[in-house]
C-alpha positions in Angstrom: -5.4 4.7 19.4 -4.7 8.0 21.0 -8.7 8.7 21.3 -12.1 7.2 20.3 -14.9 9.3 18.9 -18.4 7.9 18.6 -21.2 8.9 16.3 -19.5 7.1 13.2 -21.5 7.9 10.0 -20.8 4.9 7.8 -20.2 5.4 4.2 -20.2 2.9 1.2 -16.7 2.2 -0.6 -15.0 -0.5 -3.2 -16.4 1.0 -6.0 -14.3 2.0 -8.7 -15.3 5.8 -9.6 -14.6 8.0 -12.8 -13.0 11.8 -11.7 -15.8 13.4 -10.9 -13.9 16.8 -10.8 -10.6 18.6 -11.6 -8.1 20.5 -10.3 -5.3 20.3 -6.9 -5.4 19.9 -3.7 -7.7 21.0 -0.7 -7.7 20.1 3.4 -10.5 19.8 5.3 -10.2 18.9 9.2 -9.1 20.1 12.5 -5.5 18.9 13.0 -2.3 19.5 10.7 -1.1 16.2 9.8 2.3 14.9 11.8 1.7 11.1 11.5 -1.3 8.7 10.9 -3.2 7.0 7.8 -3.4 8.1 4.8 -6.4 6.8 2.6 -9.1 6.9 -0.4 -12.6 7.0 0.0 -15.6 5.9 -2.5 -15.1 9.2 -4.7 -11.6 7.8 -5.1 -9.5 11.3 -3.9 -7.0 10.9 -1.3 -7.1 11.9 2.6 -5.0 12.0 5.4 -6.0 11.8 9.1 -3.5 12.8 12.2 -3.5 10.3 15.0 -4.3 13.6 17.0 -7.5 14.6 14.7 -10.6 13.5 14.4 -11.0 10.4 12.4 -14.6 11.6 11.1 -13.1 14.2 9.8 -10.3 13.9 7.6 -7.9 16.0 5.3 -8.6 15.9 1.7 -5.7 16.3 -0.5 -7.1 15.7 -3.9 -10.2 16.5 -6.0 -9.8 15.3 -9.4 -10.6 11.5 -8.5 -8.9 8.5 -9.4 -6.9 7.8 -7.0 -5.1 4.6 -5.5 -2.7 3.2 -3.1 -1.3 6.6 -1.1 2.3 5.8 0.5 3.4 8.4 2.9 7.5 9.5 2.8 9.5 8.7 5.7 9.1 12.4 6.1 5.7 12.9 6.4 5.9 15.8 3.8 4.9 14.3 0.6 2.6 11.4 -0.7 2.6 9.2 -3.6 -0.1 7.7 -5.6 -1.3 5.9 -8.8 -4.2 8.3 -10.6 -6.1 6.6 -12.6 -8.2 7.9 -15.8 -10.0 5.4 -18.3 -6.9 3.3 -19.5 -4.1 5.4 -18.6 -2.6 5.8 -15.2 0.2 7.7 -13.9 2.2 8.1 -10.2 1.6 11.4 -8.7 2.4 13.3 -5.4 0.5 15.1 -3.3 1.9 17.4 0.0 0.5 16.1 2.9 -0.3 19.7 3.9 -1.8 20.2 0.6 -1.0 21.6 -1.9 -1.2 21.3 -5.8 -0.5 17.6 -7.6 2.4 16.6 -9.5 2.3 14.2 -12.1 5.8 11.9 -11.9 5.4 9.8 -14.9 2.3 8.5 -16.9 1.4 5.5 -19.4 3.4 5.6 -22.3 6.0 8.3 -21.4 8.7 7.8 -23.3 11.1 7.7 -21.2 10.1 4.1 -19.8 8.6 3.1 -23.4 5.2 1.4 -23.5 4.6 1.2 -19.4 1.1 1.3 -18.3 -0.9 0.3 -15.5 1.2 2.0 -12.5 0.5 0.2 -8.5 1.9 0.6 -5.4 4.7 3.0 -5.2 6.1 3.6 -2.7 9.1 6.2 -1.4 12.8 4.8 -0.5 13.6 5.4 3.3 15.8 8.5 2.1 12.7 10.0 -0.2 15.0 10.4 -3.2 13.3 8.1 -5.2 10.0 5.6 -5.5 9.8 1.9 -6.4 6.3 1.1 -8.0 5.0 -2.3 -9.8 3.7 -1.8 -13.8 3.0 -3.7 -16.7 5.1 -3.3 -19.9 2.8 -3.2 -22.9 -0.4 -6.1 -23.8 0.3 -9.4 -22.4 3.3 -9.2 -20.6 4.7 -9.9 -16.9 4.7 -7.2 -14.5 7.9 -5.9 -13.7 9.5 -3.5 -11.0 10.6 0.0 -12.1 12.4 3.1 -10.6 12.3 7.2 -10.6 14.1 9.5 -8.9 11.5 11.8 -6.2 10.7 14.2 -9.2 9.9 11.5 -11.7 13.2 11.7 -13.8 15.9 8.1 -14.0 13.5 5.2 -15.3 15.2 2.3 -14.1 13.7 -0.8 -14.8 14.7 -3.3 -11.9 13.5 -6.2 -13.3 14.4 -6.7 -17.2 13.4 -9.4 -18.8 11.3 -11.0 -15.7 9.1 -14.5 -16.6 7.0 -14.0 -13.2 4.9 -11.0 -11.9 5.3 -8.5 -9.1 3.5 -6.7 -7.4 3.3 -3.2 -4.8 6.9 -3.5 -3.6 8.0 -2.4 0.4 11.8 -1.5 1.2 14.0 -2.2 3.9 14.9 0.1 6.0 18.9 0.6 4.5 17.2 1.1 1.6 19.4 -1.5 -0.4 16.6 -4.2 -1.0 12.6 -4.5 -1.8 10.4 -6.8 -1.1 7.6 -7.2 -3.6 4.8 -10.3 -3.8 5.5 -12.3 -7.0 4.0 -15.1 -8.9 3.3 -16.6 -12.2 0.7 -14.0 -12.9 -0.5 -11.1 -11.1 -4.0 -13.6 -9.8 -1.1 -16.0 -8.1 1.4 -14.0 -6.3 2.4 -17.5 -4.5 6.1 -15.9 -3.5 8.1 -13.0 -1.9 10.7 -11.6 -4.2 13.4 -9.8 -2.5 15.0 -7.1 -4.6 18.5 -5.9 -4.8 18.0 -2.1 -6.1 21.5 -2.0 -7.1 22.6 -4.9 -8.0 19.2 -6.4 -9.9 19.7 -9.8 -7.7 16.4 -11.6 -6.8 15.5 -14.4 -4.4 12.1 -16.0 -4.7 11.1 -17.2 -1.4 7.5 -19.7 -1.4 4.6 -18.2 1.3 4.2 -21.3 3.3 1.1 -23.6 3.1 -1.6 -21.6 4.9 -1.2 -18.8 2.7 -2.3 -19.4 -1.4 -1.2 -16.0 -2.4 -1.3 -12.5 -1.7 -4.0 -10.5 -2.4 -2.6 -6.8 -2.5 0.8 -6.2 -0.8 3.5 -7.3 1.7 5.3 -4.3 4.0 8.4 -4.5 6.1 8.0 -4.1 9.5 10.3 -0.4 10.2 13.1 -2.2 12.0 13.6 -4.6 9.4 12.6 -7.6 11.2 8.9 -8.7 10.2 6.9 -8.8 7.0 3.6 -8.5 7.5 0.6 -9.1 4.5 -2.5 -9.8 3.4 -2.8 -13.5 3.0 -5.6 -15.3 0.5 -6.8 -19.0 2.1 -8.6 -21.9 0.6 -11.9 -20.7 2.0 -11.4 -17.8 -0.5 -11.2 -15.0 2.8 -7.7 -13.0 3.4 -5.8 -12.4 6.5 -3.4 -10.3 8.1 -0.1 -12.6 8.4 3.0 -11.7 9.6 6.7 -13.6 9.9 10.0 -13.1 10.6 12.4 -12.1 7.8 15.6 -11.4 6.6 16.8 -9.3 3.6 16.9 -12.4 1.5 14.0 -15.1 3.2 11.6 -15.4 5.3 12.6 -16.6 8.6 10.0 -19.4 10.1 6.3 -19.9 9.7 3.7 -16.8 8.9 1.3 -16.3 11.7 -2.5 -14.7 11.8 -2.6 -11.1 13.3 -6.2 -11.4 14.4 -8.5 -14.1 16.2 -10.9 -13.6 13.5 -12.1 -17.1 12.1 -15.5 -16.4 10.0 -15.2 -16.8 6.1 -17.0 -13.5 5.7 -14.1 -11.2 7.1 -11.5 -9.8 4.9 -8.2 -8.1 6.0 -6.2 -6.4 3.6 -3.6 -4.0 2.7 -1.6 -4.3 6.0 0.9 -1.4 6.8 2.8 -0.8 9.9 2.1 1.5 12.7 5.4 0.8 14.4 7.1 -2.4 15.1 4.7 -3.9 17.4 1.2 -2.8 15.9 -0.3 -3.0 12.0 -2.9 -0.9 10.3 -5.0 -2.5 7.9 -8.3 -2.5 6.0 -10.8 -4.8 7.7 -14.5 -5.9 5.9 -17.2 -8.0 7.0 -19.9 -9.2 5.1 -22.6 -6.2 4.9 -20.7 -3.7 6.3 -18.5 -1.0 5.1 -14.7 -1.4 5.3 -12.5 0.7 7.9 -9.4 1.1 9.0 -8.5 -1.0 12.3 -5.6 -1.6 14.7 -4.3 -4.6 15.9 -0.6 -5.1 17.9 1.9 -7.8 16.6 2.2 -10.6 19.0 3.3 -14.5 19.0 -0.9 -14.6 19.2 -3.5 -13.6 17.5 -5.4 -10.9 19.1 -8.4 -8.5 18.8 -8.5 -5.0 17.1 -9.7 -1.6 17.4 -11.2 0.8 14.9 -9.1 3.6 13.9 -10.8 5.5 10.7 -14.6 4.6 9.6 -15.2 4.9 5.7 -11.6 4.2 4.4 -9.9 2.4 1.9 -6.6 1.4 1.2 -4.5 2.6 4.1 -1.5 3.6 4.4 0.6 4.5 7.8 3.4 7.0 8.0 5.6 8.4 8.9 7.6 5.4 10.8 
């Protein structure tokens, strides 16, 4: 961390929330945002917080609730989301300045038939289009689709797919995604690497350790290590992290932290740089927070970053 401000006021989060209001964007805070986390908090809007601001105070971007899994552009300008209203969801993007939202695509558009249920998009390295997980229609496997930055060119990347995928991660040439998979979206048991272009999949098993993942697996932004959010027998999740290729995983996943207690939960991992993860960290009774911890051969201890926040996100790298 840059710098450590005391005096955290903790805040309760988790809970699913209904929009409570309507309408665009709207900052609050100190710092104009550059690079650092971007977030949701229990009333389910999204904020952003510089590594040079205060992390009590961050930047709101939306109001109309709803929101979930913010990914930052390689640019820093723009972020993408899932917005979520009784049934139907939709991606949208929000300037990281602020700004008003756009809405990309919602359920049920026709122009990727009966899609529903939108998570984890994410930009490509070049910010001219987003990868994103979704479910086609009642009852069937979710698949990996494709739009172009202003939500036009539904591309479904996986047609016909038996197995489910989930919040996918791209490489840095841009050329492949990573995405957990498994036979449903409860047992995502495998890593499925993506060729955009080509539709070409490898399904690569997680190891023993690691049962599945619970929300998402991110490539590190050299290309070398995948880092996410194991689930273990004793029913906890961890930070891994392994080397990989653009096909495989290359050796054994290994624990980021030294943590060992069943009541800790690490989740939703996303890299800082190279050599350091962001993630969302939980133990039983208190409220969950963004924290730091660098990538070594060991596992090592970690540092608070943002108090009150869910589902980070780190960017630009």
């Amino acid at each position: 961390m840059r710098r450590w401000l005391g005096g955290v006021v903790a805040v309760g989060l988790l809970g699913a929330c209904e929009p409570t209001d309507f309408g665009g964007g709207g900052t609050t805070g100190d710092v104009l945002f550059d690079r650092g986390f971007a977030f949701v908090r229990e009333d389910r809007n999204v904020y952003v917080v510089d590594d040079d601001g205060d992390p009590n105070s961050p930047q709101r971007l939306t109001t109309a609730g709803g929101a979930y899994t913010p990914s930052i552009s390689r640019n820093g300008n723009s972020i993408v989301f899932v917005q979520r209203s009784g049934s139907t969801s939709s991606i949208q993007t929000v300037p990281t300045s602020g700004g008003p939202v756009a809405t990309l695509l919602s359920s049920n558009d026709a122009a990727c038939g009966n899609c529903t249920n939108f998570r984890g998009p994410t930009f490509s390295p070049d910010g001219r289009t987003i990868v994103f997980a979704f479910d086609r229609g009642s009852g069937s496997q979710s698949a990996l689709g494709r739009i172009a930055a202003d939500g036009s060119g539904f591309v479904d990347l996986t047609p016909g797919n038996t197995i489910a995928y989930g919040a996918p991660s791209f490489f840095p040439n841009g050329n492949t995604v990573v995405a957990p998979a498994g036979t449903s979206a409860f047992q995502f048991n495998q890593l499925a690497f993506v060729q955009v272009n080509t539709g070409a999949i490898n399904n690569v098993s997680l190891g023993n350790e690691v049962l599945a993942i619970a929300n998402r697996a991110v490539v590190s932004p050299d290309g070398r290590q995948i880092a996410l959010d194991g689930r273990l027998s004793s029913g906890s999740t961890r930070i891994f992290v392994g080397n990989v290729t653009a096909q495989s995983i290359s050796g054994t996943l290994r624990r980021l932290t030294d943590y060992t207690a069943s009541t800790v939960q690490e989740s939703f991992p996303s890299w800082v740089s190279s050599t350091e993860l962001g993630f969302l960290f939980n133990d039983s009774g208190g409220d969950p927070s963004i924290y730091r911890a660098p990538v070594s051969s060991t596992a090592s201890s970690v540092s608070l970053a943002v108090p009150a926040a869910n589902e980070p996100f780190y960017g630009p790298n």
